[in-house]
C-alpha positions as CSV (number, residue, x, y, z in Angstrom):
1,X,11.2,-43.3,0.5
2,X,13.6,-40.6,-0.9
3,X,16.7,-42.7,-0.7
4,X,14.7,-45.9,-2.4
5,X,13.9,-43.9,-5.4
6,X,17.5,-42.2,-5.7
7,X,18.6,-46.4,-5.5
8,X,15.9,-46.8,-8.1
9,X,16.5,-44.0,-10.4
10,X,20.9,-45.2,-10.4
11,X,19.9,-49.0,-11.1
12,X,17.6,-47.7,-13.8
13,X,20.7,-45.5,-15.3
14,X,23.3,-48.4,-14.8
15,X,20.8,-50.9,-16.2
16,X,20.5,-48.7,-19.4
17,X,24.3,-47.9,-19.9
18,X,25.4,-51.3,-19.7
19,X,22.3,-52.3,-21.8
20,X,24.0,-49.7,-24.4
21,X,27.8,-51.0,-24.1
22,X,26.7,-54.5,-25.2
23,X,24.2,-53.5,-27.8
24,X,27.1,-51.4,-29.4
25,X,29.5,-54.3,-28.6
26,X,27.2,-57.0,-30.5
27,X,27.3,-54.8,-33.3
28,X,30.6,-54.5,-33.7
29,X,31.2,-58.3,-33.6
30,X,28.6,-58.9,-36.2
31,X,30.8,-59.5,-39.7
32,X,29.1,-59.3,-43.0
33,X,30.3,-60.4,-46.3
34,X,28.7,-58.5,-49.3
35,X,27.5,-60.7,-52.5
36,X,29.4,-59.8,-56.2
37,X,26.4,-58.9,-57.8
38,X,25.9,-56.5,-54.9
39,X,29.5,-55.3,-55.1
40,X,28.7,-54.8,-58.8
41,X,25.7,-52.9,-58.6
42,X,27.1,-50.3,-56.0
43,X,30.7,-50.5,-57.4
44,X,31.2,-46.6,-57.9
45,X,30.8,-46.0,-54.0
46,X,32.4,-49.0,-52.9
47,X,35.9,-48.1,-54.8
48,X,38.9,-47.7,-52.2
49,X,36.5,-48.6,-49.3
50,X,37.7,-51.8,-46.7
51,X,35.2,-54.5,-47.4
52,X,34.1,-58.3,-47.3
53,X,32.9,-60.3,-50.4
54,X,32.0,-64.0,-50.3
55,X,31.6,-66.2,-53.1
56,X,32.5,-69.2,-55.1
57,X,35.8,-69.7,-56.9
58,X,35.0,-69.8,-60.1
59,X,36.3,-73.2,-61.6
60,X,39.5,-72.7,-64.2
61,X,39.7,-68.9,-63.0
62,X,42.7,-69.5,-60.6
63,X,45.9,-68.7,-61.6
64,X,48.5,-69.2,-58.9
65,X,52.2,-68.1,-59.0
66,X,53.7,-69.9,-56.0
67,X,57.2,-68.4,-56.6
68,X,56.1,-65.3,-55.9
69,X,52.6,-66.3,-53.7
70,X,50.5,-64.3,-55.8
71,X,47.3,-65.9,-57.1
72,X,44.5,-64.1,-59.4
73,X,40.9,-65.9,-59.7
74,X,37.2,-64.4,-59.8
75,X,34.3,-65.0,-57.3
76,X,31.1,-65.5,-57.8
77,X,27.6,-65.5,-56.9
78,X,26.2,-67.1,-60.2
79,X,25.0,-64.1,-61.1
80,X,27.9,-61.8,-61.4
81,X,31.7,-62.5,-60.9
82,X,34.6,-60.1,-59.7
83,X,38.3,-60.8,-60.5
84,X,40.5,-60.8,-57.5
85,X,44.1,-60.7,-56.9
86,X,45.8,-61.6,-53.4
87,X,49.3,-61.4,-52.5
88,X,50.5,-63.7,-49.8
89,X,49.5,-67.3,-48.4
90,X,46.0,-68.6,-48.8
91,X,44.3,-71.3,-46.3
92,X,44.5,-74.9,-47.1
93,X,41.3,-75.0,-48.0
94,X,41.2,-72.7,-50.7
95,X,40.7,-73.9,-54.1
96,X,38.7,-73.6,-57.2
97,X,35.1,-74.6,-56.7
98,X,34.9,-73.9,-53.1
99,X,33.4,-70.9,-50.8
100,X,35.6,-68.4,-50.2
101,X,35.3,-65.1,-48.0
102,X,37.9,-62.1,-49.0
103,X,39.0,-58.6,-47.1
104,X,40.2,-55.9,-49.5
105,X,39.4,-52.9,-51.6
106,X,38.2,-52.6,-54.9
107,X,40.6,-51.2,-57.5
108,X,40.2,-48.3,-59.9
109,X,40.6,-51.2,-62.6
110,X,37.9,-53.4,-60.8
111,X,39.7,-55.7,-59.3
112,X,39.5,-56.8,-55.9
113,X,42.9,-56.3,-54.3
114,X,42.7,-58.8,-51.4
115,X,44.5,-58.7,-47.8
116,X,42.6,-61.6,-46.8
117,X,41.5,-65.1,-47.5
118,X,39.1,-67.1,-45.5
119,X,37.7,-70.5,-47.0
120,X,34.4,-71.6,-46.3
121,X,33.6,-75.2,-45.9
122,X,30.7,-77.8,-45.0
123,X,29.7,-77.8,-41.6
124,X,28.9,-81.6,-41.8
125,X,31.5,-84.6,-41.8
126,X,31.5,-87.3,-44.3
127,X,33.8,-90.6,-44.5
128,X,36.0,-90.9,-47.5
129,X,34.3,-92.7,-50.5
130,X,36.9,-95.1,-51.1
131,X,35.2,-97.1,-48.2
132,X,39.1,-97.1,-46.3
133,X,38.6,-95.3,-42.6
134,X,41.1,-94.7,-40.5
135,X,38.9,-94.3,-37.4
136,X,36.3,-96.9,-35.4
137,X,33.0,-96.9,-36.0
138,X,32.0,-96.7,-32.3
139,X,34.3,-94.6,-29.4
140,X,33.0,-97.6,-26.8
141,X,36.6,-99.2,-26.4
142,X,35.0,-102.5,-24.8
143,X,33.0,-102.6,-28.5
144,X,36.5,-102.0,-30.3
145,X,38.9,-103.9,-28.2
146,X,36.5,-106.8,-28.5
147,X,36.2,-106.4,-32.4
148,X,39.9,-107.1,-33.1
């Protein structure tokens, strides 16, 4: 009975500390993205910390200099916007009008020196609008092969 409780009592413990390693893992992988009005209401205590802000690019705001890849625009969350610069190559998918998710620190002046650009995009497909597709309607060769 004494040897079944001490084999209880160390399956308890290694139950818990592994319980505890993945909690603190899952924690650690889970990213957020603060919003600007958010940004803008704690700005004072966010200044010179590493953070994540997601947004829109505001439409007309982005001012690219491709000579020297540096490119200025603001983000927003419709309620309030922040200006942000970034220095360096941004995704393809990055353009005005369209989610985007930045790493950086806010600036003394306010701006939001990025390190980081990651564009957000629709989850969902959908076929060009000029009706021209470049792919079958099916993925059932027979139906294709016997189509053409």
């Amino acid at each position: 009975m004494q040897k079944r409780k001490r084999f209880l009592i160390g399956g308890l413990v290694i139950i818990g500390a592994l319980s505890y390693i993945m909690y603190g893992g899952m924690q650690e992988a889970m990213v957020y993205f603060k919003m600007p009005s958010e940004l803008k209401a704690e700005e004072s205590s966010s200044r010179d910390k590493f953070l994540r802000m997601g947004g829109m690019v505001v439409k007309g705001s982005l001012q690219a200099d491709v000579k020297n890849l540096t490119y200025r625009f603001e983000l927003s969350d419709g309620t309030a916007s922040i200006p942000v610069f970034f220095k360096g190559i941004p995704p393809d998918l990055f353009s005005e009008g369209k989610g985007a998710v930045v790493e950086g620190r806010i600036g003394k002046d306010g701006v939001f020196q990025a390190t980081t650009i990651m564009a957000k995009h629709a989850e969902e497909y959908s076929p060009h609008a000029d009706g021209k597709e470049g792919y079958p309607k099916s993925f059932v060769p027979a139906q294709e092969s016997a189509k053409k």
